[in-house]
Backbone bond lengths (Angstrom), bond angles and torsions (degrees), N, CA, C in turn:
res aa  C-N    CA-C-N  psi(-1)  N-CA   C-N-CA  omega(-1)  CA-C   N-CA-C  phi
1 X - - - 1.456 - - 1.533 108.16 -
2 X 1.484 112.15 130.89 1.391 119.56 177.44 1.296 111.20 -71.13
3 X 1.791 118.45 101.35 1.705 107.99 170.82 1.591 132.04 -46.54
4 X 1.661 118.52 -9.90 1.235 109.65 -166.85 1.597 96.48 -103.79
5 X 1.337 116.60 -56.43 1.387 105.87 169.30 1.705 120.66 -90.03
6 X 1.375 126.25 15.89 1.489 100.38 -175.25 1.101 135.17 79.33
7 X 1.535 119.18 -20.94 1.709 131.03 -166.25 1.754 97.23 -97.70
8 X 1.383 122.16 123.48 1.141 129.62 145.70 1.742 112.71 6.03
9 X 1.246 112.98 111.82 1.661 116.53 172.42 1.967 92.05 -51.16
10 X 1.403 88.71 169.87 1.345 88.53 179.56 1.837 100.36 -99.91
11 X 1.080 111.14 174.88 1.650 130.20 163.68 1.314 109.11 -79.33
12 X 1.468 112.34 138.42 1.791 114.40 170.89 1.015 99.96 -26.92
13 X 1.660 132.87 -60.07 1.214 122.33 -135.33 1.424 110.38 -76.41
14 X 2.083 124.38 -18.65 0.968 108.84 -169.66 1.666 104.35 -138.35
15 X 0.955 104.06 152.73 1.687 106.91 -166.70 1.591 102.11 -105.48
16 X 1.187 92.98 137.96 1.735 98.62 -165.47 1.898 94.15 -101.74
17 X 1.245 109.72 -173.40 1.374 118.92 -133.78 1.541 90.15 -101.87
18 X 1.427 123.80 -12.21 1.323 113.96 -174.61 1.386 105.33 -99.48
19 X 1.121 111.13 -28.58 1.703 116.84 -176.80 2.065 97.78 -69.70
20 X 1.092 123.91 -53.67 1.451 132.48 141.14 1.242 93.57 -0.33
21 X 1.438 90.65 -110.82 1.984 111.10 -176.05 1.820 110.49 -25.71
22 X 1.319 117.78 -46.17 1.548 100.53 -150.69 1.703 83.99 -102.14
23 X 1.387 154.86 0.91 0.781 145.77 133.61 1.313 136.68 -66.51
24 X 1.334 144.34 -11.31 1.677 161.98 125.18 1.535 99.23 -46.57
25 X 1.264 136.72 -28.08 1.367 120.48 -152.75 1.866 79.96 -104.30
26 X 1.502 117.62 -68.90 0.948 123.88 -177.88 1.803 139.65 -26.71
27 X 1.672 84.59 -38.39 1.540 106.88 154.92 1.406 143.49 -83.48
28 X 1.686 102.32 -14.52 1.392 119.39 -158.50 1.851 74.87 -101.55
29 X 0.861 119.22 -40.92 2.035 121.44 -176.35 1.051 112.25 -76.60
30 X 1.258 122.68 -18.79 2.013 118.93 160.55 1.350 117.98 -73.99
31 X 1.649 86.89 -51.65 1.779 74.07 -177.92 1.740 118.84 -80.30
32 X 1.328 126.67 -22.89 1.581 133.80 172.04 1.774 85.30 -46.06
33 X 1.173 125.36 -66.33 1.876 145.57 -154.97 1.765 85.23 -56.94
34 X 1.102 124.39 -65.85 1.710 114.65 177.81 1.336 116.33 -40.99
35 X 1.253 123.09 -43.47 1.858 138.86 -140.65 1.317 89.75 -86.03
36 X 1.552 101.29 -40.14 1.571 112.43 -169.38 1.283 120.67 -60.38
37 X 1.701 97.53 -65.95 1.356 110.76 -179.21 1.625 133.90 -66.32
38 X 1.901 99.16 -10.36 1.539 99.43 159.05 1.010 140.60 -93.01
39 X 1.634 145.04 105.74 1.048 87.90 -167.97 1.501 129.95 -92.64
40 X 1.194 147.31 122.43 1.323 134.67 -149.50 1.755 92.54 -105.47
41 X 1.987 103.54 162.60 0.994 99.65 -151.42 1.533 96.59 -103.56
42 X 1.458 123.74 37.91 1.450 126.92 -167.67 1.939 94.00 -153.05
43 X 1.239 99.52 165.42 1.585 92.89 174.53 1.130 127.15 -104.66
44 X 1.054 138.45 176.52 1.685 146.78 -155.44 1.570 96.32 -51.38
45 X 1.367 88.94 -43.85 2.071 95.49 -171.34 1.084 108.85 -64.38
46 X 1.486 129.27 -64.17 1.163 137.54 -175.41 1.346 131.07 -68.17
47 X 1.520 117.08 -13.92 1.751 134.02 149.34 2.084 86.50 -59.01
48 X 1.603 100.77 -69.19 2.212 73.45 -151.35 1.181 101.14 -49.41
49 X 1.173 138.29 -46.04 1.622 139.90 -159.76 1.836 96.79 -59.38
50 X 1.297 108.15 -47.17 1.449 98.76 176.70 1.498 121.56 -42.35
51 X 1.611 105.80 -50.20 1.592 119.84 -149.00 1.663 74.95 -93.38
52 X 1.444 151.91 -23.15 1.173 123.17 -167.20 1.452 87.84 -79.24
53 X 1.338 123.50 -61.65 1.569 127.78 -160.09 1.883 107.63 -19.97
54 X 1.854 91.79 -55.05 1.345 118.75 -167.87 1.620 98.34 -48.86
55 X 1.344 108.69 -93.59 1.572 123.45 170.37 1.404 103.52 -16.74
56 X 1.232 138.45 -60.74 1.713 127.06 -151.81 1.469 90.79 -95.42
57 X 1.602 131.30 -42.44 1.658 111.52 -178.46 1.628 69.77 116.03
58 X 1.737 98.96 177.87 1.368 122.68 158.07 1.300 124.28 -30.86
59 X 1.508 125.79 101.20 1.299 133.32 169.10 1.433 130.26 -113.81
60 X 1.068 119.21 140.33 1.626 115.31 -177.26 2.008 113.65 -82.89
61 X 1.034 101.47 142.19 1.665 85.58 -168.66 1.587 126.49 -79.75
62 X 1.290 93.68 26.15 1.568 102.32 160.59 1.655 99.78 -83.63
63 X 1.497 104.97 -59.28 1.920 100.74 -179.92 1.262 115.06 -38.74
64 X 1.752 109.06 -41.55 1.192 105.40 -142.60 1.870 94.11 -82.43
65 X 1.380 127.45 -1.57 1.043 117.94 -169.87 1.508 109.26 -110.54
66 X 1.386 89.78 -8.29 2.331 98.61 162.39 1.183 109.24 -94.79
67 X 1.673 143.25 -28.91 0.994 141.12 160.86 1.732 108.47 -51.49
68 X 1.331 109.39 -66.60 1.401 112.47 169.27 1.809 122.01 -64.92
69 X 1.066 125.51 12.86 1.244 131.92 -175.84 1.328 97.45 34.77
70 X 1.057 127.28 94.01 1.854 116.85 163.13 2.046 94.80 -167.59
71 X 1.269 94.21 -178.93 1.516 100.72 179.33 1.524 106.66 -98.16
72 X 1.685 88.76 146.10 1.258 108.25 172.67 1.570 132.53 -20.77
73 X 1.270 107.34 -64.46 1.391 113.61 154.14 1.771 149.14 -54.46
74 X 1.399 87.52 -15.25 1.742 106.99 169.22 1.503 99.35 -80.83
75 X 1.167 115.56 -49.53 1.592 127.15 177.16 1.522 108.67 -36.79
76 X 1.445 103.23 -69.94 1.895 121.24 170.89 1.608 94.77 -39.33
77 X 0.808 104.42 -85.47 2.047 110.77 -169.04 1.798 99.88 -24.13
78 X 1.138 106.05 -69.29 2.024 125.79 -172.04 1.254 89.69 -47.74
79 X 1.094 134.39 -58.63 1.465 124.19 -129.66 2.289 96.03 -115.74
80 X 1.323 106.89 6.42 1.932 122.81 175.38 1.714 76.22 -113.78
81 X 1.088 145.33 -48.78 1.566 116.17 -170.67 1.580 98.63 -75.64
82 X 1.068 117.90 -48.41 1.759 114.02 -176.75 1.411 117.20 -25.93
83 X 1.692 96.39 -63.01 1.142 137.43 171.15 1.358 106.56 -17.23
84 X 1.410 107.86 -81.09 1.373 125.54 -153.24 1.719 114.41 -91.33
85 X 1.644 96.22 9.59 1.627 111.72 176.34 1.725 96.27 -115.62
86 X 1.439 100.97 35.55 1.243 84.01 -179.53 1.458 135.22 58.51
87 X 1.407 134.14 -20.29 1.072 144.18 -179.46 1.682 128.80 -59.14
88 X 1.201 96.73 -21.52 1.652 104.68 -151.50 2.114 84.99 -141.29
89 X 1.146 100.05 164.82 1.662 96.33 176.16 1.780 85.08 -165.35
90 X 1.730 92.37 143.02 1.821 96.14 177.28 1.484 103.53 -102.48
91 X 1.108 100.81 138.43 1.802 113.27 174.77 1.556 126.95 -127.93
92 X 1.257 132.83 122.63 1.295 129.21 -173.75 2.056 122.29 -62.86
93 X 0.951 82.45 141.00 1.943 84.83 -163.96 1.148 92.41 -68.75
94 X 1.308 101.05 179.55 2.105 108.26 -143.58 2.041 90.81 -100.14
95 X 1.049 123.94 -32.79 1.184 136.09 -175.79 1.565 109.81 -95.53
96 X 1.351 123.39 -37.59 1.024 98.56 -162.61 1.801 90.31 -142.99
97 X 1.561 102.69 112.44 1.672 110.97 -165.45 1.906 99.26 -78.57
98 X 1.315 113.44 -1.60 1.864 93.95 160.37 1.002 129.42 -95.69
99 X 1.494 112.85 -3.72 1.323 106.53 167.73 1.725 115.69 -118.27
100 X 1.234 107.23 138.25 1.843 132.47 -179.29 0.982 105.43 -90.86
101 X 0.738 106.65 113.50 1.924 128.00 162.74 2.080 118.01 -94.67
102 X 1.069 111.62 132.92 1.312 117.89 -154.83 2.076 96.98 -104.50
103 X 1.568 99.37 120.54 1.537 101.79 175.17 1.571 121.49 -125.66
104 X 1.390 120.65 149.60 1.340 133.02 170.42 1.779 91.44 -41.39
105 X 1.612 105.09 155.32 1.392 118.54 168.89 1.439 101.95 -133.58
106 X 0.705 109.73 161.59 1.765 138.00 -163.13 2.300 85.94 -51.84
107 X 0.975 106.37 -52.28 1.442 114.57 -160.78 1.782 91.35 -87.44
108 X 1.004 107.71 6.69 1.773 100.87 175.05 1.600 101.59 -92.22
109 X 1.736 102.52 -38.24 1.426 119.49 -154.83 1.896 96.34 -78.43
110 X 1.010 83.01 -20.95 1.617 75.69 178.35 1.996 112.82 -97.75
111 X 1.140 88.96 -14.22 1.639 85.61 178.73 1.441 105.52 -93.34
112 X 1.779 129.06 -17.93 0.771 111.00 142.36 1.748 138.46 -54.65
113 X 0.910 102.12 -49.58 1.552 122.01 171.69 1.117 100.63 -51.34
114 X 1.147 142.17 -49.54 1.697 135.65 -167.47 1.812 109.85 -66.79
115 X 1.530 96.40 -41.21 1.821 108.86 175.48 1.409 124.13 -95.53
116 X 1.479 104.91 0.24 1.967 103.88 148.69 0.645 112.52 -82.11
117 X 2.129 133.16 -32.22 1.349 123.18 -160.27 1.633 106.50 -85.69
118 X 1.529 132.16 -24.54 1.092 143.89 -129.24 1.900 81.89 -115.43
119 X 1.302 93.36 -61.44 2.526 90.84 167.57 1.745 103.84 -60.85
120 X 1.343 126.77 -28.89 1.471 116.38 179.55 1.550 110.95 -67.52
121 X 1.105 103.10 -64.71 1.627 123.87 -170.82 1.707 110.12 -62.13
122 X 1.779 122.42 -22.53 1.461 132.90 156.44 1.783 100.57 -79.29
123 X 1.104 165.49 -26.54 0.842 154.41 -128.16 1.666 97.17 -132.86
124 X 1.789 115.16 -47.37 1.725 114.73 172.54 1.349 116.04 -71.30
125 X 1.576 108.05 -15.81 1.391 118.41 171.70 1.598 120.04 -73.60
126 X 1.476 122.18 -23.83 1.354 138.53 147.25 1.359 121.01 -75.88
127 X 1.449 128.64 -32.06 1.463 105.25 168.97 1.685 118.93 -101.12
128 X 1.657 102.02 23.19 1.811 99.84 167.75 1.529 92.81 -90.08
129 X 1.334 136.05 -25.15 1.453 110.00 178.21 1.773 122.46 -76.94
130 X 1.654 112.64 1.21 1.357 113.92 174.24 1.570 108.19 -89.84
131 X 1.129 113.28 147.51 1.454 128.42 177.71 1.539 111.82 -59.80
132 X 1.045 117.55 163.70 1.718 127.99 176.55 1.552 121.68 -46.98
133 X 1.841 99.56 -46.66 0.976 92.39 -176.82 1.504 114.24 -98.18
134 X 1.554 125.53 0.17 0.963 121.70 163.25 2.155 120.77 -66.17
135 X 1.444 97.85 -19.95 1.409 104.95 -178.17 1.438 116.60 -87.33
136 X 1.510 117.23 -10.01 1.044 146.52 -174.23 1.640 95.27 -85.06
137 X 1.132 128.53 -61.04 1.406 132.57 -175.18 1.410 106.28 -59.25
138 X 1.343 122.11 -55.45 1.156 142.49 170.69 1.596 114.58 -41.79
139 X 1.168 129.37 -46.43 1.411 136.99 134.71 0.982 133.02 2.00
140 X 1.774 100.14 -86.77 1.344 127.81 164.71 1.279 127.01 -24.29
141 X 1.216 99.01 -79.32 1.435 103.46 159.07 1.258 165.88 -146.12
142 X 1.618 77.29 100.72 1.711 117.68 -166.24 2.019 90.07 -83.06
143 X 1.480 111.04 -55.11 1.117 118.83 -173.76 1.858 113.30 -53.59
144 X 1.201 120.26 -14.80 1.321 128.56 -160.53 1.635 80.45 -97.27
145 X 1.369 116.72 -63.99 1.662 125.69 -172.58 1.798 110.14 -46.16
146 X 1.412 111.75 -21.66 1.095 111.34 -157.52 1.797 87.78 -100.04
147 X 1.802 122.35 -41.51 1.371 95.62 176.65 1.613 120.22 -65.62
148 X 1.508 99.66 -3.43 1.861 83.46 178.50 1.164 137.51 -81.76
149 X 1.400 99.28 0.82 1.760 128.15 -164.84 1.794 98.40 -107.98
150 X 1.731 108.35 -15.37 1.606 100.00 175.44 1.277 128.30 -64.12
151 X 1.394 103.67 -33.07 1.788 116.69 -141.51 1.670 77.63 -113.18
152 X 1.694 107.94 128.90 1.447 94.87 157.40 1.195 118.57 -127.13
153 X 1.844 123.86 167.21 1.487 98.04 -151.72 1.697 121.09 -89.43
């Protein structure tokens, strides 16, 4: 029996609506709590577009705007501020000189690097105040957190 509402815990097999709720909230408040606490010198948009660029290699900004699910033109905007922060540099594909493909630059890789280390080092700084065995749980399941991020819908 669930002490907060009263309703029957659920069965492995089915996840009841609060575990739902306090897991969406729980995740949606870590990562807002990172975004927050860095401040990075590009915006929310232009960090994913960064870290996708990074992750996929040279992309043309049609990919880069199906990878990023967004329109074509949000892509243009993200990727002319990148641009012009130095971050990002356009280069012509090796086969075929009409189409540009868009890459990390040396000064992206480090501004990435500066805002993994700066969300890592805020984030180990929150789990040295949890106990052993709370980091232990936390552990656990990391691997469960990670198949939910495989499958997309």
């Amino acid at each position: 029996m669930n002490r907060r509402s009263g309703r029957p815990t659920a069965s492995p097999s089915h996840t009841d609506a609060e575990t739902v709720t306090r897991l969406r909230l729980a995740l949606l408040r870590t990562a807002r709590r990172l975004r927050q606490e860095i401040q990075a010198g590009v915006t929310s948009s232009q960090l994913s577009a960064l870290a996708v660029i990074e992750r996929e290699g040279p992309v043309t900004l049609g990919e880069l705007a199906n990878l990023e699910q967004v329109q074509p033109p949000t892509t243009t905007r993200v990727v002319t501020a990148l641009e012009g922060a130095g971050l990002v540099e356009r280069v012509p594909h090796e086969s075929d000189r009409r189409v540009t493909r868009v890459q990390v630059t040396a000064a992206g890789n480090r501004e990435l690097d500066r805002i993994r280390s700066a969300r890592d080092a805020w984030l180990a700084q929150r789990l040295a105040r949890l106990s052993p065995a709370d980091i232990h749980r936390l552990t656990d399941a990391l691997p469960v957190l990670e198949r939910l991020l495989e499958t997309e819908p």
